[in-house]
Backbone bond lengths (Angstrom), bond angles and torsions (degrees), N, CA, C in turn:
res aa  C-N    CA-C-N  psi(-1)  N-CA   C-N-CA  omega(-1)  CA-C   N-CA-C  phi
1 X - - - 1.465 - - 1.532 111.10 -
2 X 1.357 114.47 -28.32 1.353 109.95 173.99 0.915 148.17 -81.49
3 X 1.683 101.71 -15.65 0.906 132.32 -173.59 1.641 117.66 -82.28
4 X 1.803 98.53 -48.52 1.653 123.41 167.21 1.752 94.32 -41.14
5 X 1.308 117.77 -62.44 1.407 127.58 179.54 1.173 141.69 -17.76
6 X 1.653 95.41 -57.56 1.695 128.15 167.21 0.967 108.66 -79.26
7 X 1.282 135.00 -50.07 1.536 133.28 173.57 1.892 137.16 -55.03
8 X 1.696 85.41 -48.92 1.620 99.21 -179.74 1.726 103.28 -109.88
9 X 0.977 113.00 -63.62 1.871 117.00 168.60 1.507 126.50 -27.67
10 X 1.154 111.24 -76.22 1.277 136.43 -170.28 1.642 115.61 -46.21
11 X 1.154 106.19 -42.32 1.550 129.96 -174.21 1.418 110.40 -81.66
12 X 1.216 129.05 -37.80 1.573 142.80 158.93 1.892 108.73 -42.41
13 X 1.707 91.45 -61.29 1.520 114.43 -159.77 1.835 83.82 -52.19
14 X 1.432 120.19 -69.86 1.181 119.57 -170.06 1.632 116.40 -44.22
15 X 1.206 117.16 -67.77 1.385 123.09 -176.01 1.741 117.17 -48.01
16 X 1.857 111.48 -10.16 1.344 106.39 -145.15 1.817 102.31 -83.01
17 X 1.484 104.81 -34.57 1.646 119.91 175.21 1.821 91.12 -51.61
18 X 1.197 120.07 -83.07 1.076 117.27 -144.26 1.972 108.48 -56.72
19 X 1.051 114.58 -51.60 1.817 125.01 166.74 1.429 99.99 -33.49
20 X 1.619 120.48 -75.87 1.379 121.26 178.51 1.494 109.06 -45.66
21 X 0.922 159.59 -57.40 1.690 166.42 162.23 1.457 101.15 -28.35
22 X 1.463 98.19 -52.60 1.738 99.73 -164.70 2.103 111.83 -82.26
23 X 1.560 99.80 -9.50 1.509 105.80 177.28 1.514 93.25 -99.45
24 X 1.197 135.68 -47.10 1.588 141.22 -157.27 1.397 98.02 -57.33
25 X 1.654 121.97 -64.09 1.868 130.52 -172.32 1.850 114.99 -118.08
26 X 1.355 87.46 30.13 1.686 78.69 169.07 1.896 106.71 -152.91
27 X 1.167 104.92 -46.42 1.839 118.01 174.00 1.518 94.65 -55.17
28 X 1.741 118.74 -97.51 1.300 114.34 160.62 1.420 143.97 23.15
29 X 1.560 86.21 -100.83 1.591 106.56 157.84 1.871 119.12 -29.18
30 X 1.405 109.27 -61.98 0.636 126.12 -168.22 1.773 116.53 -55.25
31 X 1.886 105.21 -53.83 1.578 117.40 166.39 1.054 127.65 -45.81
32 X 1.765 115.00 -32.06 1.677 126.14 -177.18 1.620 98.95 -83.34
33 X 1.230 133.88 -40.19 1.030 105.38 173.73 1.629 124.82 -64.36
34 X 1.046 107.26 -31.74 1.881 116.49 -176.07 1.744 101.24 -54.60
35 X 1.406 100.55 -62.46 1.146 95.99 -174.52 1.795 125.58 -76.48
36 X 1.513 107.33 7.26 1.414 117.19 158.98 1.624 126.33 -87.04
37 X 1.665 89.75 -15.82 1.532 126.27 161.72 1.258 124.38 -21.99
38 X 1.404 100.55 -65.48 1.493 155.93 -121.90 1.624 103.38 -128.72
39 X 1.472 120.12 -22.07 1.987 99.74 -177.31 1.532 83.87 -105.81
40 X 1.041 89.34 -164.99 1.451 129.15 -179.76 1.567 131.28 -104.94
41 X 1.145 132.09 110.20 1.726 120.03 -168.07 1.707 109.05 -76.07
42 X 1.257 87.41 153.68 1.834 99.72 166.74 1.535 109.84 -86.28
43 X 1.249 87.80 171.35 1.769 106.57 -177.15 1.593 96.54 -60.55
44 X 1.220 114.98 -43.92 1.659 113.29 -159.99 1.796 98.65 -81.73
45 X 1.203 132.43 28.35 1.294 127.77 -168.01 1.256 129.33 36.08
46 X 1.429 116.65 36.90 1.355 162.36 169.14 1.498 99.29 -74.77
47 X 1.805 122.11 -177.83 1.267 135.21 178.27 1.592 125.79 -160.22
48 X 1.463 108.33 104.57 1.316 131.74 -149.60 1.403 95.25 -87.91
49 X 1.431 125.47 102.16 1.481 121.19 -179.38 1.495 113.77 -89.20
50 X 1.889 83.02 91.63 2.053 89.62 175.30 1.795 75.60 -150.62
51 X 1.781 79.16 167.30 1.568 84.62 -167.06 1.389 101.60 -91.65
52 X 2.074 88.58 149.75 1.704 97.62 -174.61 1.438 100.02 -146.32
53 X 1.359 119.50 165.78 1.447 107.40 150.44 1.489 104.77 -132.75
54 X 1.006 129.40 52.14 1.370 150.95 -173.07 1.836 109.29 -76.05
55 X 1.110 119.75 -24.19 1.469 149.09 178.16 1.338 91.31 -105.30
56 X 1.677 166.09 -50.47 1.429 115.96 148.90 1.391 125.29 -65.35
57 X 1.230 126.01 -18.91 1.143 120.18 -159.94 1.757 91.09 -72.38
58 X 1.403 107.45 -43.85 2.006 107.75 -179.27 1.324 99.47 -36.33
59 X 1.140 128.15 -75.91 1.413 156.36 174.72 1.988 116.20 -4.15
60 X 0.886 93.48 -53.43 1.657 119.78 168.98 1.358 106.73 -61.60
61 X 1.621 116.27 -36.91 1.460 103.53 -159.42 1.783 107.91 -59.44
62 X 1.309 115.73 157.09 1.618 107.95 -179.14 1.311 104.03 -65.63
63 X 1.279 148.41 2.41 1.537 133.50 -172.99 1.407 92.84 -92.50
64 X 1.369 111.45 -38.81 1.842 101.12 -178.55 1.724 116.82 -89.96
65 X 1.462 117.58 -8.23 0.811 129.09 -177.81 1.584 114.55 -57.44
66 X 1.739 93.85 -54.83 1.472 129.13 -174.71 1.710 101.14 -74.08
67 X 1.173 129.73 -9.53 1.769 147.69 165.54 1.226 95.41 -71.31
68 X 1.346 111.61 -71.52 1.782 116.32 -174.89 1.408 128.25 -66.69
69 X 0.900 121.04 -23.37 1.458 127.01 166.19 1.657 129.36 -77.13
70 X 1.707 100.35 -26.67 1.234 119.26 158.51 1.521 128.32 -39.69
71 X 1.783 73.37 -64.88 1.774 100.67 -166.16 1.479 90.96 -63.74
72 X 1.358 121.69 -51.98 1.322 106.67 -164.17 1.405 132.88 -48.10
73 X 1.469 88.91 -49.52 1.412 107.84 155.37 1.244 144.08 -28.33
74 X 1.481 120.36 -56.02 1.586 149.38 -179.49 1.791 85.98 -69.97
75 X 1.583 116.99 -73.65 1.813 122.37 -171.98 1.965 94.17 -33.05
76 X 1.411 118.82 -62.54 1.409 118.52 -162.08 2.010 104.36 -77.01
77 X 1.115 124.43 -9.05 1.439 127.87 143.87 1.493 135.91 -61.43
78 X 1.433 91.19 -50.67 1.586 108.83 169.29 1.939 114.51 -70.99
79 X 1.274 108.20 -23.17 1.792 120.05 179.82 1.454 90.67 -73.77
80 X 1.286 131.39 -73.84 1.119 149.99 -166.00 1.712 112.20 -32.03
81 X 1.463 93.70 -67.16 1.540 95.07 174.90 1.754 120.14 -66.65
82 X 1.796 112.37 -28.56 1.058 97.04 174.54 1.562 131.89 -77.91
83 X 1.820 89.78 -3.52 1.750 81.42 174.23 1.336 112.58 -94.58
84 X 2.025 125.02 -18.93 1.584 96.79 165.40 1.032 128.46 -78.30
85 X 1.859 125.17 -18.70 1.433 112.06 150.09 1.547 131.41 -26.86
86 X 1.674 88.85 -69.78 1.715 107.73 -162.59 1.339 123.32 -70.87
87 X 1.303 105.06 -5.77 1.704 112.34 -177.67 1.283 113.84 -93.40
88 X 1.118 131.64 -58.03 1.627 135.52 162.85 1.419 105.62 -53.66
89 X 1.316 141.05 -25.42 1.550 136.21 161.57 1.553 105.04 -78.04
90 X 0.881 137.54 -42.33 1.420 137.12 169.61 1.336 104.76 -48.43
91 X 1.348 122.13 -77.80 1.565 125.75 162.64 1.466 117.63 -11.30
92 X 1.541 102.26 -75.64 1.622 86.17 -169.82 1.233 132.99 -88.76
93 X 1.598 111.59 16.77 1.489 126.41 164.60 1.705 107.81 -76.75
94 X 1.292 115.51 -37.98 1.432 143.72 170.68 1.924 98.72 -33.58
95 X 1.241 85.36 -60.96 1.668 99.13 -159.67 1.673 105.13 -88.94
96 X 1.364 128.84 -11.39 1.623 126.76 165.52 1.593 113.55 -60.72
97 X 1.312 119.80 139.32 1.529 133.24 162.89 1.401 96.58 -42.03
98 X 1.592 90.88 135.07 1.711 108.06 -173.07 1.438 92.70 -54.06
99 X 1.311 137.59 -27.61 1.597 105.72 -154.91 1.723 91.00 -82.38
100 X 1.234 137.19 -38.23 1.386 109.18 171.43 1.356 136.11 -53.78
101 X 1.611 111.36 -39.95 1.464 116.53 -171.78 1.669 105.31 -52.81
102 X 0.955 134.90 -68.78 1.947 121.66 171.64 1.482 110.15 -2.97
103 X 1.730 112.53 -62.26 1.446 118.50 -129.26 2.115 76.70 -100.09
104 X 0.934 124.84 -22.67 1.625 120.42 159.76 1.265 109.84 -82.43
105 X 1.047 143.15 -27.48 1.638 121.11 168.16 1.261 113.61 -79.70
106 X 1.362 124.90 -14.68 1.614 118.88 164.48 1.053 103.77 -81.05
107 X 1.443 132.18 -50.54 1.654 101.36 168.93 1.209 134.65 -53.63
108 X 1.120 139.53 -11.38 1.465 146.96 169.10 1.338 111.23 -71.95
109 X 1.643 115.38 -42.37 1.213 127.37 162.02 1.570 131.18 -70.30
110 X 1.339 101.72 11.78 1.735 97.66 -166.71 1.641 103.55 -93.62
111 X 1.486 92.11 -38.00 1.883 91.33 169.63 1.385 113.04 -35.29
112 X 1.147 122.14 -60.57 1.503 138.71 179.47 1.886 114.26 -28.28
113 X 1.755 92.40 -33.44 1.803 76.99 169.24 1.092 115.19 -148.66
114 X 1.359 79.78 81.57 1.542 126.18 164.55 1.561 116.56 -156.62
115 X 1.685 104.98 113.42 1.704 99.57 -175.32 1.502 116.13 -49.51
116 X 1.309 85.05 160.02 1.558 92.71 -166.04 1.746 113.44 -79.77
117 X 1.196 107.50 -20.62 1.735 119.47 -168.33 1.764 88.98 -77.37
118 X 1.401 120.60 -59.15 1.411 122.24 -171.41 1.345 105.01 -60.81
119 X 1.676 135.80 -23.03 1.631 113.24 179.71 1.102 71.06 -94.72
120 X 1.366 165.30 -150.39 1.301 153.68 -114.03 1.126 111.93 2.96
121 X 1.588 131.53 -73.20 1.110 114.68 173.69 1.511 137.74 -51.31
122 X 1.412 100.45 -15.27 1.415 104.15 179.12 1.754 113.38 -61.37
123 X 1.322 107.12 -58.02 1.376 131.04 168.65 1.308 98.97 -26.14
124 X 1.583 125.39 -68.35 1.506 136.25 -168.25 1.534 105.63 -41.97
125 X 1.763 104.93 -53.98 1.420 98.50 -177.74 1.911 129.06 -83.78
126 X 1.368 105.28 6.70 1.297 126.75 -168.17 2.080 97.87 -96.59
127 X 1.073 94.39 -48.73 1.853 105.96 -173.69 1.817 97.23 -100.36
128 X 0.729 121.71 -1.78 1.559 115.69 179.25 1.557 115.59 -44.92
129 X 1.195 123.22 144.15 2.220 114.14 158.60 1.531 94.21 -10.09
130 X 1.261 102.51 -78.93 1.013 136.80 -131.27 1.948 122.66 -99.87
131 X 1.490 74.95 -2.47 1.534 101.80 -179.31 1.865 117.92 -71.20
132 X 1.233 79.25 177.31 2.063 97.76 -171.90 1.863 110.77 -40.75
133 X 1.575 89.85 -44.38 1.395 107.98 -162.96 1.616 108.00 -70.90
134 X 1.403 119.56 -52.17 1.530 115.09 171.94 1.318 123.64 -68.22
135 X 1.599 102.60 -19.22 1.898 116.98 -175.32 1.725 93.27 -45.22
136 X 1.860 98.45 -63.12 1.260 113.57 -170.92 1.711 128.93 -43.53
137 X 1.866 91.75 -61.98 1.493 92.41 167.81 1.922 128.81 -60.45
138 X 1.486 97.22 -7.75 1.369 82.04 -155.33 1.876 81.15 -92.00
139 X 1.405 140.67 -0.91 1.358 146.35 -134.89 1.535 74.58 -121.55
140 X 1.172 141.27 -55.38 1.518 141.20 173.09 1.556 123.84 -63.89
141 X 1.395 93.11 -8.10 1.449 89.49 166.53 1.441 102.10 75.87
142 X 1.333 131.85 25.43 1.288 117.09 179.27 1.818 127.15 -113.69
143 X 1.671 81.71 8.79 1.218 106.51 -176.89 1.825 108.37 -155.08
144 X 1.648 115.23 149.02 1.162 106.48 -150.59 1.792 92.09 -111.90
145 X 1.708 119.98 -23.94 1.300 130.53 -174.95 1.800 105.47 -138.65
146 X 1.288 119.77 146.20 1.533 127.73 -177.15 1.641 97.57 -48.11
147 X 1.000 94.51 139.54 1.775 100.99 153.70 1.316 121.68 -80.88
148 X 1.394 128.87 152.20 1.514 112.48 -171.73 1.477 75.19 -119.31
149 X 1.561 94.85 137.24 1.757 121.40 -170.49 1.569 100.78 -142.68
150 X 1.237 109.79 -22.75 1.532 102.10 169.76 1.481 124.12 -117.64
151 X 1.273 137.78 -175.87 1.214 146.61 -159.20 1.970 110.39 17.52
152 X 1.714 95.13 65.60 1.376 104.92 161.74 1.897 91.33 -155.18
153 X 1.530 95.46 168.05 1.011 113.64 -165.87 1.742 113.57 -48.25
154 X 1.568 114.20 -50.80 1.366 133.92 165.99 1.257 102.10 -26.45
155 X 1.461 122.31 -63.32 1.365 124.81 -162.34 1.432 101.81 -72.92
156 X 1.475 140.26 -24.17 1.131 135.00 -168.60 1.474 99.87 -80.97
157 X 1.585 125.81 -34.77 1.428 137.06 -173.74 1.312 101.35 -55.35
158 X 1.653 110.18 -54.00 1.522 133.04 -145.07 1.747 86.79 -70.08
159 X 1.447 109.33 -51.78 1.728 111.30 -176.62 1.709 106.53 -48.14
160 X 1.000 121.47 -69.58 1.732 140.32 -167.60 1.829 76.87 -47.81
161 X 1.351 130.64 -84.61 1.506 113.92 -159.85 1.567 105.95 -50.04
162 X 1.076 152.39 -58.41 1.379 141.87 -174.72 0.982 87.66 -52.74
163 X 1.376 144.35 -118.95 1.655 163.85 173.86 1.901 84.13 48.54
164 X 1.835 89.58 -86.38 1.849 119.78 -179.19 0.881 118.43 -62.80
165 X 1.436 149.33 -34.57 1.163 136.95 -156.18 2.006 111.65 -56.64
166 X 1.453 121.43 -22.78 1.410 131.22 -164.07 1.328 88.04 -66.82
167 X 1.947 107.76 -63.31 1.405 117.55 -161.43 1.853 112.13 -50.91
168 X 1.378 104.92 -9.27 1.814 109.89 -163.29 1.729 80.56 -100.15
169 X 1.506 136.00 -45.86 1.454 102.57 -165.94 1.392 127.75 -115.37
170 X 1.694 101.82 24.74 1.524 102.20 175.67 1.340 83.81 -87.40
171 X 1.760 157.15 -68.01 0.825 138.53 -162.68 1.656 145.14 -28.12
172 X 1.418 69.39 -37.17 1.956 112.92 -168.72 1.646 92.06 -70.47
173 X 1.297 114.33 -77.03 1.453 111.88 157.65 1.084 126.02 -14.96
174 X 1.384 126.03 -92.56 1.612 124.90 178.15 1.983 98.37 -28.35
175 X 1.110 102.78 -66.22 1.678 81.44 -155.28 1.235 106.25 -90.65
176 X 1.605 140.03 36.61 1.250 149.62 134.49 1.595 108.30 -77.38
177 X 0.854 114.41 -54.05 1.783 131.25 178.73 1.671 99.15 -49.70
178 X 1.464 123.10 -30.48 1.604 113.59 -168.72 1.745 100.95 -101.81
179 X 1.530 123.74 -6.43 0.986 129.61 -162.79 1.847 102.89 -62.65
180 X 1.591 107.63 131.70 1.106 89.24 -178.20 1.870 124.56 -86.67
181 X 0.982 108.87 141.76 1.732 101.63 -179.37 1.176 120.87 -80.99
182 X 1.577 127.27 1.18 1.380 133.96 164.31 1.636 101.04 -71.34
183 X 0.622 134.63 -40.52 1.637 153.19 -158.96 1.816 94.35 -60.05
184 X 1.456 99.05 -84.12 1.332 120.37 175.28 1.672 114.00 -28.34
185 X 1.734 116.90 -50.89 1.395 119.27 -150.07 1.447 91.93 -90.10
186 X 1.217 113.55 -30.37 1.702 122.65 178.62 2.013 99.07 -59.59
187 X 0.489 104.16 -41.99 1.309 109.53 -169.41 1.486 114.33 -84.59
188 X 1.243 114.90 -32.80 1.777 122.51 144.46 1.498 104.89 -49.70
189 X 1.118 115.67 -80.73 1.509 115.64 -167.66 1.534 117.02 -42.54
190 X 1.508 103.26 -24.69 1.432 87.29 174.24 1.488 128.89 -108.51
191 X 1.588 97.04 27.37 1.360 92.52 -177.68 1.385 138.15 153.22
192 X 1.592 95.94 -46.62 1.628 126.54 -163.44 1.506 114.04 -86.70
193 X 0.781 107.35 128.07 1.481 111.64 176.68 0.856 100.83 -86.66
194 X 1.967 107.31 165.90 1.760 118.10 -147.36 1.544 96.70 -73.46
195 X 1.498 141.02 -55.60 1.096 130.11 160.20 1.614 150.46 -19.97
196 X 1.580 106.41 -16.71 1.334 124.67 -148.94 1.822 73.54 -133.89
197 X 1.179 127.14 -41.07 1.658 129.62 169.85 1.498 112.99 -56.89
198 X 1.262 102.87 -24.73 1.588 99.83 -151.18 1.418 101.14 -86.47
199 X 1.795 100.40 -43.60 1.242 113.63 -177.05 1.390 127.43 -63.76
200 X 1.628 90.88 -29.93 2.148 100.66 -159.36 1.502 106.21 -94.97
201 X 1.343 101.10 -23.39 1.706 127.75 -173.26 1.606 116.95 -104.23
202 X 1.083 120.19 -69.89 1.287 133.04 -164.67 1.397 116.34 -66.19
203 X 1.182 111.69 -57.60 1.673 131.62 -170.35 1.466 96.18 -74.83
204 X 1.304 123.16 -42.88 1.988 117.30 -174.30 1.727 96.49 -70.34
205 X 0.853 112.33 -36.69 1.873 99.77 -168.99 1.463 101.18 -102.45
206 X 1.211 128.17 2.96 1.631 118.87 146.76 1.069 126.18 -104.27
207 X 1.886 122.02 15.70 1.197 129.54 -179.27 1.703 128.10 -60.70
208 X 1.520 107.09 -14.48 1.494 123.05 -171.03 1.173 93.20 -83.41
209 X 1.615 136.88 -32.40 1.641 123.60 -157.75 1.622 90.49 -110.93
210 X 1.264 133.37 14.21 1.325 141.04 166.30 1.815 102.45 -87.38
211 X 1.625 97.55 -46.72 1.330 74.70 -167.02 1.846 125.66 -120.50
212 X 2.027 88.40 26.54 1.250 115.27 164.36 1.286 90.89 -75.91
213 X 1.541 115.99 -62.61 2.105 114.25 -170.66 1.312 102.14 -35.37
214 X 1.298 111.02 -52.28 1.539 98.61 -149.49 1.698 106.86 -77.14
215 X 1.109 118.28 -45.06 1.497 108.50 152.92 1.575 124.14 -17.59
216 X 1.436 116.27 -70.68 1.125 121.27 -160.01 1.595 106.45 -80.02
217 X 1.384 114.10 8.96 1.651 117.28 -162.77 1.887 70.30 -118.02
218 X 0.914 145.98 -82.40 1.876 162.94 -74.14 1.660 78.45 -112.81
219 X 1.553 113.70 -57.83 1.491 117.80 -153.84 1.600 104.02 -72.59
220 X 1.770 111.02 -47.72 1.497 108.15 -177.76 1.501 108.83 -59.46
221 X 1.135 110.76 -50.11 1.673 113.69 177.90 1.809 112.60 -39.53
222 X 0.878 98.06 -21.24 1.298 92.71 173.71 1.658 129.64 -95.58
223 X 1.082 94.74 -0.13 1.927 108.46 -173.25 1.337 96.46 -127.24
224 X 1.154 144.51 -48.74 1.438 137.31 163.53 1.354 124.73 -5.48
225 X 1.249 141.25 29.51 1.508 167.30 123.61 1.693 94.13 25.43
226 X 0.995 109.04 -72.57 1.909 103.73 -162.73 1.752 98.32 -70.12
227 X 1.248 113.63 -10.65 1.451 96.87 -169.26 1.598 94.39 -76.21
228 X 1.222 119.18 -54.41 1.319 103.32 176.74 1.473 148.07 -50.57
229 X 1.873 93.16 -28.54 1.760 99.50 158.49 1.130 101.29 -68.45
230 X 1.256 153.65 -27.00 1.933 123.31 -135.81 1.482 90.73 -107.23
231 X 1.259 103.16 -41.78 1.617 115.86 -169.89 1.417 107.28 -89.24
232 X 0.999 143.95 -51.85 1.371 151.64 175.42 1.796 114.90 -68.44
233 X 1.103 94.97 -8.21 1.982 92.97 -167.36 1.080 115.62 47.47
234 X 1.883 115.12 35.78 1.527 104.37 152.07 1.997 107.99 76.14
235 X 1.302 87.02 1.35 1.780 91.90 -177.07 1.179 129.46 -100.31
236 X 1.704 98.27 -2.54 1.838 110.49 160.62 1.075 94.28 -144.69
237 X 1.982 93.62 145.99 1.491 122.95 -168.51 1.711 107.60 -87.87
238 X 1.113 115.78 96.41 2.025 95.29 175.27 1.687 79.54 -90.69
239 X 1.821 91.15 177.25 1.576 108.57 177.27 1.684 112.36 -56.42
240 X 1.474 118.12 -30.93 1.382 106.91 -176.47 1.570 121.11 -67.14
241 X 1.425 95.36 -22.96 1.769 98.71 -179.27 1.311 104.57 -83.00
242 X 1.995 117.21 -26.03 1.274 99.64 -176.92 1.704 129.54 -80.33
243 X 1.607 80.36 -19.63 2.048 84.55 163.52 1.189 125.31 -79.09
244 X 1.540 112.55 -29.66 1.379 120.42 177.70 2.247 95.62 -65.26
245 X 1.136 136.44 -37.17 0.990 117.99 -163.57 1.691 106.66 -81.22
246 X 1.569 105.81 -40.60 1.309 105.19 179.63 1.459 129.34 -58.73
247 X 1.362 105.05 -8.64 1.615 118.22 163.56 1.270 111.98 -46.10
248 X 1.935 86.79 -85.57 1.263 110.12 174.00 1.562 128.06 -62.48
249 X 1.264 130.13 -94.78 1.520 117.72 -162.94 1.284 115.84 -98.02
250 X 1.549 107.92 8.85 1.729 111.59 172.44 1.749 86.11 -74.02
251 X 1.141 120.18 -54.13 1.868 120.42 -140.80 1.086 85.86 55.53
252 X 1.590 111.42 90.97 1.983 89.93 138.35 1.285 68.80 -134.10
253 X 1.516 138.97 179.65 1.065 116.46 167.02 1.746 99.78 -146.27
254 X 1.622 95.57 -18.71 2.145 97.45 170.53 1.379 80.23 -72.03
255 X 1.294 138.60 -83.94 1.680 131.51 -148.91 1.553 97.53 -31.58
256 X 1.739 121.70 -55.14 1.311 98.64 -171.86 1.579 129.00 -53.96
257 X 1.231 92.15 -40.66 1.853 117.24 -163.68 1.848 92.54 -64.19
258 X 1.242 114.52 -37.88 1.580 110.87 179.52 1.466 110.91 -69.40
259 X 0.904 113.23 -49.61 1.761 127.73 -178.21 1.699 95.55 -39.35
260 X 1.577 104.11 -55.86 1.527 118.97 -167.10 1.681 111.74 -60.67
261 X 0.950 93.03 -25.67 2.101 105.05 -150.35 1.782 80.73 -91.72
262 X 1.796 105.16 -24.47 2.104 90.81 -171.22 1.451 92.48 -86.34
263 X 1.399 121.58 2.17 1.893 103.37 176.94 1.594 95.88 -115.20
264 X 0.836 128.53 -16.06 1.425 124.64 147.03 1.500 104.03 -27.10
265 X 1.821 103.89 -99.22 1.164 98.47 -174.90 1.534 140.22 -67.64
266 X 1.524 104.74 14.98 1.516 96.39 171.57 1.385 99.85 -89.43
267 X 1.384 126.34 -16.94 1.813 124.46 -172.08 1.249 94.89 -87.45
268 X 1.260 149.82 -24.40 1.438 135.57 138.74 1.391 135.20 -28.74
269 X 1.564 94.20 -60.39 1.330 114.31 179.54 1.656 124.54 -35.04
270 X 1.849 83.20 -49.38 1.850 107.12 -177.35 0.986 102.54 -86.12
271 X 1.324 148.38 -58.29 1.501 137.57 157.35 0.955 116.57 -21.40
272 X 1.738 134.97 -39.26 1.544 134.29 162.28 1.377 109.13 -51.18
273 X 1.575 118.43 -57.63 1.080 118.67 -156.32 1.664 113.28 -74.53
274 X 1.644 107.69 -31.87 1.428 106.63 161.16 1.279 139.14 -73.23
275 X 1.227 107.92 -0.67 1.382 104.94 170.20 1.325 127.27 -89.68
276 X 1.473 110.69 -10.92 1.466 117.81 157.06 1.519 125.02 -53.13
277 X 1.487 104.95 -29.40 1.431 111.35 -161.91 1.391 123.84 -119.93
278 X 1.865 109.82 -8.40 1.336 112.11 170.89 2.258 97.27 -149.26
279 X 1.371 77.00 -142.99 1.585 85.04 -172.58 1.552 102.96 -144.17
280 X 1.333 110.56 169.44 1.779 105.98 -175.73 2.135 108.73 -80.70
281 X 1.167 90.66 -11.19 1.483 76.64 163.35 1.425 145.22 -69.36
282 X 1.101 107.43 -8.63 1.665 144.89 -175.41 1.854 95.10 -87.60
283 X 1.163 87.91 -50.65 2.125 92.99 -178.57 1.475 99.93 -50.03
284 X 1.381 133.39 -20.42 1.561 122.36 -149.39 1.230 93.01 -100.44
C-alpha cells in the first residue's frame, strides 16, 4: 500500500495545487474569452450569446489593422533596442568575479519592487514641459524653451525599453553564464578574430537566451496599455489601449476578446518557434 502510494498517489497529491491554479485563472480565463470571441454585441454594449465572428471580422477593418501593425512595430523597436542594450550588459555581468554577479542581478531586479505605473510616473514627472529635467536645463541656461520629451511616440518607445529592458537581460545572462569558454579559446587558437568569434561562436550558442529575451520583451510590449497613456498622453492607440478601451468605454467586448485571442496566439506561435531552439530554462 505504500508503496502503490509513492508511486501512483503521491505524484498526483503534488501536481494537484498547481493544475487546479493553472485550470481555475488561466485555462478558464482563457475559454470565456474565446467564446466572448465568438458572440455578437448588443446595441446597449451588452452581449448577445449567439454565434458570431463579427469581433474578427471588426478586427480586419483597416483602422485596426493600421493599430496592429503599429503596435507591432513599436514591440519589434522596443526588442531591438533592448537586445543591443541588454546583451553587452548581460556579457559583462557574465564575466565579473562571482562575488559581484549576485549584488548585479539584484540590481536588475530591484525595479521589480517597485510598481511599474509609479516608476512610470516618475519618468512623467522627471521629462515633463514642465518637469525636473528642463527646470534644470532651462536654470543653466542651456536651453531657452522646455523640450517636449513626453506625450510623443519616442517617449512611449523610451517607456516600453525601461519597463523591458530587465525581461531582455536576465535571459541573456542565463545563457551567456552557460557559454562554454573552451569553445571560444579553440577558436582563438585557430585563427579567428574576436569578431569572426563572436559571430560564428558566440552569438549561435547564446541564440536560445536571445530569443527567450526577445519573447519576453516582443509579447509584453504589446499589452503594456498604461505605458502609452502616461507616456504618450493617451494620443496613440497601440492594440493594448485598444483592448483595454473596448472593455471599458468602447463596449465592444467580442472585438476586444478577438484582439486578445490574436496575441494569444502569436505568444504561442513564438513559444512554438522557441522551442526548437532553446529550453524554458533560458525563460528564467
Amino acid at each position: 500500500m505504500k508503496k502503490w502510494f509513492s508511486r501512483k498517489l503521491a505524484p498526483i497529491i503534488m501536481v494537484a495545487p498547481t493544475t487546479v491554479w493553472m485550470i481555475l485563472f488561466i485555462f478558464i480565463p482563457m475559454i470565456i474569452v474565446l467564446i466572448v470571441s465568438l458572440v455578437r454585441k448588443d446595441t446597449g454594449g451588452g452581449i448577445i450569446y449567439e454565434l458570431s465572428g463579427n469581433g474578427y471580422a471588426e478586427m480586419f477593418k483597416i483602422e485596426y489593422l493600421r493599430i496592429i501593425l503599429k503596435s507591432l512595430w513599436v514591440a519589434l523597436e522596443a526588442t531591438v533596442i533592448c537586445l543591443a542594450l541588454g546583451y553587452p550588459f548581460a556579457f559583462i555581468i557574465s564575466k565579473l568575479p562571482k562575488k559581484y554577479i549576485n549584488f548585479c542581478v539584484m540590481l536588475i531586479m530591484l525595479p521589480f519592487w517597485i510598481n511599474s505605473v509609479i516608476r512610470i510616473y516618475g519618468w512623467d514627472t522627471l521629462l515633463r514641459d514642465e518637469g525636473v529635467l528642463n527646470k534644470l536645463l532651462m536654470s543653466w541656461h542651456i536651453i531657452k524653451h522646455p523640450i517636449v520629451m513626453m506625450k510623443t511616440e519616442g517617449a512611449v518607445l523610451f517607456g516600453l525599453v525601461y519597463e523591458l529592458l530587465p525581461f531582455m537581460v536576465l535571459p541573456l545572462y542565463t545563457s551567456i553564464s552557460k557559454l562554454d569558454n573552451s569553445m571560444v579559446e579553440a577558436s582563438a587558437d585557430l585563427g579567428a578574430t574576436r569578431p569572426r568569434t563572436f559571430t560564428r561562436v558566440v552569438l549561435p550558442l547564446t541564440m536560445p537566451g536571445i530569443f527567450a529575451g526577445s519573447i519576453q520583451t516582443f509579447i509584453p510590449a504589446l499589452g503594456l496599455f498604461y505605458i502609452g497613456d502616461m507616456m504618450g498622453g493617451a494620443r496613440y492607440m497601440y492594440i493594448g489601449n485598444l483592448i483595454n478601451n473596448q472593455f471599458g468605454s468602447g463596449r465592444n467586448w467580442p472585438l476586444g476578446a478577438a484582439l486578445s485571442i490574436f496575441l494569444i496566439v502569436l505568444t504561442l506561435v513564438m513559444m512554438r518557434q522557441y522551442a526548437k531552439v532553446g529550453n524554458l530554462e533560458d525563460m528564467a
